[in-house]
TORZASE-272473 format. One line per field, with one value per residue (C-alpha): x, y, z; residue number from 1. Coordinates in pm, whole numbers, plus 50000, padded with zeros to 5 digits. Example, Ala and Ser with C-alpha at 12.3 -4.5 7.8 and 13.67 -1.06 7.14 Angstrom:
BEGIN
px: [51230,51367]
py: [49550,49894]
pz: [50780,50714]
pos: [1,2]
END
This chain:
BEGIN
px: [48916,49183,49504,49595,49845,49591,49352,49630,49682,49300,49226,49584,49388,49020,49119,49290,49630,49494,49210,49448,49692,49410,49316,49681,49639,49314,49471,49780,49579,49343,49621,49772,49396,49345,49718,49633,49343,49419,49176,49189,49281,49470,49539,49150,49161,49423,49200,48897,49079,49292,48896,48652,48642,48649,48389,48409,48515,48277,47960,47643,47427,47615,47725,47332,47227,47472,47269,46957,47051,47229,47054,47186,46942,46959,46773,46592,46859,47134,46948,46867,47256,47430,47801,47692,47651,47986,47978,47664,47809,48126,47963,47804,48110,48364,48081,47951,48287,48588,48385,48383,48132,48208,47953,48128,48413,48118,47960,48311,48293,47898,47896,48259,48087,47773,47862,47591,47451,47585,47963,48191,48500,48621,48346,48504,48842,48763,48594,48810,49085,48904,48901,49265,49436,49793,49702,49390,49463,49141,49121,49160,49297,49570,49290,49164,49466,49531,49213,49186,49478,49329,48990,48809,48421,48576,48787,48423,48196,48485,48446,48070,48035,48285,48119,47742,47883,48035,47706,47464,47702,47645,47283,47313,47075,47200,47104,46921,47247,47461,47204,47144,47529,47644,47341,47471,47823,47704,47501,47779,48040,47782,47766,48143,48128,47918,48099,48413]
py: [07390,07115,07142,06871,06746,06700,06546,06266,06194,06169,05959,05748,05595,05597,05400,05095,05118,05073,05331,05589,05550,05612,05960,06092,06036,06176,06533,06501,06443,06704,06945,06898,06937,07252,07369,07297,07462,07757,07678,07977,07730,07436,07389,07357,07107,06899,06880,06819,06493,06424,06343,06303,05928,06018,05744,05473,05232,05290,05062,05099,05149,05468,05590,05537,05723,06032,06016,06048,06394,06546,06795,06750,06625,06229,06032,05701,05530,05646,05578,05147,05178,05146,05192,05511,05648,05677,06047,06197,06060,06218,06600,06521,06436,06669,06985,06843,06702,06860,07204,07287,07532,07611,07466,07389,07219,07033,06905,06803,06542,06487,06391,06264,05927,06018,06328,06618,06832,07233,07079,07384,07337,07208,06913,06814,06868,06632,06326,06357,06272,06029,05828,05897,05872,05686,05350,05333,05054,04939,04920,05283,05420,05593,05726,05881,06063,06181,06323,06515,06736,06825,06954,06889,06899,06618,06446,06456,06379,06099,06009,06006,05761,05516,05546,05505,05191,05028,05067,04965,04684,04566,04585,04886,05152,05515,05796,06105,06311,06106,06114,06456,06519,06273,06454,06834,06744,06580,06864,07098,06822,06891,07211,07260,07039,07337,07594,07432]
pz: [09856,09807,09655,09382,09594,09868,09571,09489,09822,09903,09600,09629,09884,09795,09478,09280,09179,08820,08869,09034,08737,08512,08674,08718,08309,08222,08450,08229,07861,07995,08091,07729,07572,07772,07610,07302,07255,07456,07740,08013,08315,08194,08549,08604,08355,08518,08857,08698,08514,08794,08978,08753,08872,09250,09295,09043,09305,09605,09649,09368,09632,09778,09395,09383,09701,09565,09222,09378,09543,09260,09118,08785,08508,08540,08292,08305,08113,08351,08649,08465,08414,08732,08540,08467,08839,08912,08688,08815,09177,09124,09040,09328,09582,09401,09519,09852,09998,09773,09785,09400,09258,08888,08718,08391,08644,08815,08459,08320,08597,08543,08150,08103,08032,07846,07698,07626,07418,07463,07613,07748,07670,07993,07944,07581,07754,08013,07792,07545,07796,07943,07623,07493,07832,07801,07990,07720,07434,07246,06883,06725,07017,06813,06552,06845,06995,06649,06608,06947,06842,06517,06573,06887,06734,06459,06721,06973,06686,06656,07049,07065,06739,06924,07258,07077,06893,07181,07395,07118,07040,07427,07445,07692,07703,07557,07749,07588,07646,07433,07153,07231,07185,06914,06687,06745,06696,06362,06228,06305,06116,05833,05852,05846,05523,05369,05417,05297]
pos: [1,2,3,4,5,6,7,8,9,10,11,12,13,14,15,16,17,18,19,20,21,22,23,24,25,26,27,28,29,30,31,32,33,34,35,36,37,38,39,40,41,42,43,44,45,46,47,48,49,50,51,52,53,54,55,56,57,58,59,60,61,62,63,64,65,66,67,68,69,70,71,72,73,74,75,76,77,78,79,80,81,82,83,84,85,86,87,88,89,90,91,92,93,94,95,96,97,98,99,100,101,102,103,104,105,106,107,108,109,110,111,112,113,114,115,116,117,118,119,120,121,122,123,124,125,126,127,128,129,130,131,132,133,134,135,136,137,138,139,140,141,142,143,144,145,146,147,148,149,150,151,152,153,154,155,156,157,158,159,160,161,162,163,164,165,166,167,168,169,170,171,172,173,174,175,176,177,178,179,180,181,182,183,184,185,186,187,188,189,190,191,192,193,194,195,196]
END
């Protein structure tokens, strides 16, 4: 197993400047998640951002070879969507070559991008940093950050709406997961509504 200083200096080189910023930010927002909502391992959390995007620079064609042996559920839609490999490549590479076994660990990496139904709390750790990370700067990026450290079914019911829009609005295809995950975080909003 790797230590996170052996993790920055492995992926200090196997990615860009820009990329490698990104990740040292998702381990810090996912540290601070973790923190926040008393997480057992916030440390955990910090190495699971720090390379959840361990190969979103190598070639398609190898993110794709990686895909094909995962054993984690891939759907059509991820498999016609070749931005999506890097995730299901990275599970992949952080258990075959970085020698991690938790599962929840290994499935933070695997649906940071799609999301899922069933997330542990590592997994809504993880996306959630993903998405509010400090170099990020679309539109409500703010409304976002807000929101994750308020109530983190809102703030992923919050994250899942944005991601859904953005793909729809690019004529990508939505995998089952994300529909799978944007509809239980919605019935539980409602639900919540109820009871209040």
């Amino acid at each position: 197993m790797y230590s996170d200083a052996e993790l920055t200096d492995i992926l200090s080189i196997r990615l860009s400047k820009k990329r490698f910023t990104h990740s040292l930010n998702v381990a810090a927002e996912a540290k601070k998640l973790a923190e926040f909502y008393g997480y057992k391992d916030p440390g955990e959390a910090y190495t699971a951002g720090l390379v959840h995007d361990c190969c979103k620079e190598i070639p398609t064609e190898e993110q794709l070879a990686m895909v094909k042996k995962s054993r984690r559920n891939v759907c059509d839609a991820e498999l016609a969507t070749p931005a999506l490999y890097h995730a299901i490549a990275g599970a992949y590479y952080a258990e075959h070559v970085f020698g991690f076994t938790d599962e929840d660990f290994l499935n933070s990496i695997r649906y940071h991008t799609t999301g899922r139904a069933n997330m542990s709390r590592i997994e809504e750790i993880v996306y959630l940093a993903d998405l509010i990370s400090a170099e990020r700067s679309y539109k409500d990026v703010d409304k976002m950050r807000k929101a994750a450290y308020q109530s983190i079914d809102k703030a992923m019911l919050a994250a899942l709406r944005f991601s859904v829009t953005e793909v729809v609005g690019k004529g990508s295809l939505l995998p089952l997961h994300t529909i799978e995950a944007y509809n239980q975080y919605t019935l539980t909003a409602r639900e919540e509504e109820q009871n209040n």
